[in-house]
Legacy VTK file of the C-alpha trace (Angstrom):
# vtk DataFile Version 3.0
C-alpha trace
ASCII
DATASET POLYDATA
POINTS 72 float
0.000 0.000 0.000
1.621 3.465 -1.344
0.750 7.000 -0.600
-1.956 8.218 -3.340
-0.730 11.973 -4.341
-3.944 14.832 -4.361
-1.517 16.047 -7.642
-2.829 12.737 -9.340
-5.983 12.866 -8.231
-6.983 15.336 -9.165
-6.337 14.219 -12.964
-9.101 11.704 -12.584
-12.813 11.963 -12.559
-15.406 12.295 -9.631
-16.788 9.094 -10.223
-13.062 7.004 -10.472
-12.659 8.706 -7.505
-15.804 7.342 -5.514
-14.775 4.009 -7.273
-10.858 4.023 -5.388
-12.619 5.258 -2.402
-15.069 1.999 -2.194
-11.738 -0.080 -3.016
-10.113 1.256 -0.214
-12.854 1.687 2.084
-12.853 -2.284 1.257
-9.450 -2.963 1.411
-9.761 -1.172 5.268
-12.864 -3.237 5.932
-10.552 -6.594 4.913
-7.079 -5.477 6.840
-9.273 -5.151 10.008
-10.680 -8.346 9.558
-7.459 -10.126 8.994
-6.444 -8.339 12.252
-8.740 -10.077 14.330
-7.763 -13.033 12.809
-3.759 -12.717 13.462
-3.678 -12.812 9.489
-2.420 -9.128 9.601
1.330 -8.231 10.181
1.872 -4.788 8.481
-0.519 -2.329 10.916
0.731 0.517 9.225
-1.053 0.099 6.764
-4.303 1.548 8.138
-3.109 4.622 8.967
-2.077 4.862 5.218
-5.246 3.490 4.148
-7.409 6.100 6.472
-5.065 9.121 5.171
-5.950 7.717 1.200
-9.203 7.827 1.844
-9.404 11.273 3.046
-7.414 12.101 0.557
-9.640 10.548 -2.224
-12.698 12.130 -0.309
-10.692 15.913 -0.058
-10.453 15.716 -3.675
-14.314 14.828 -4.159
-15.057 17.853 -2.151
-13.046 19.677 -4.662
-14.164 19.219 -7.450
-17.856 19.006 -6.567
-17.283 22.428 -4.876
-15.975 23.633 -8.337
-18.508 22.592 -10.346
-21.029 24.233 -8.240
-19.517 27.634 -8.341
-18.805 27.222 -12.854
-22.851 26.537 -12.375
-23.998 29.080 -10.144
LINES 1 73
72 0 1 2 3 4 5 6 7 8 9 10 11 12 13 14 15 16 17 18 19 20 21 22 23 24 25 26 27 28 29 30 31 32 33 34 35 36 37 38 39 40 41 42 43 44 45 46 47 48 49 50 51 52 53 54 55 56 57 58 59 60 61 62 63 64 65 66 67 68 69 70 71
């Protein structure tokens, strides 16, 4: 699991971004699980998944927030 960059998020669409965030909201759901079940060695990992997915949601704010004002 890598650091996402806002820079190359922001090249990409709102909707491929709600698609990463479901992956990774997944991918969260599945680490935790394997937690519980000593199948997990790399904790780390969720704080870099939590800080993608705020990224990922940041950017969604963005970009909704900037169409709204080229429409108003």
């Amino acid at each position: 699991m890598k650091n996402l960059k806002a820079k190359d998020l922001r090249n990409q669409t709102v909707e491929e971004l709600e698609a990463m965030v479901l992956a990774e909201q997944a991918a969260m759901y599945k680490a935790r699980r394997d937690l519980v079940f000593r199948q997990l060695t790399d904790t780390a990992s969720f704080k870099v998944r939590r800080h993608n997915i705020a990224r990922i949601l940041t950017v969604i704010g963005e970009k909704k927030r900037a169409s709204e004002g080229a429409n108003a």
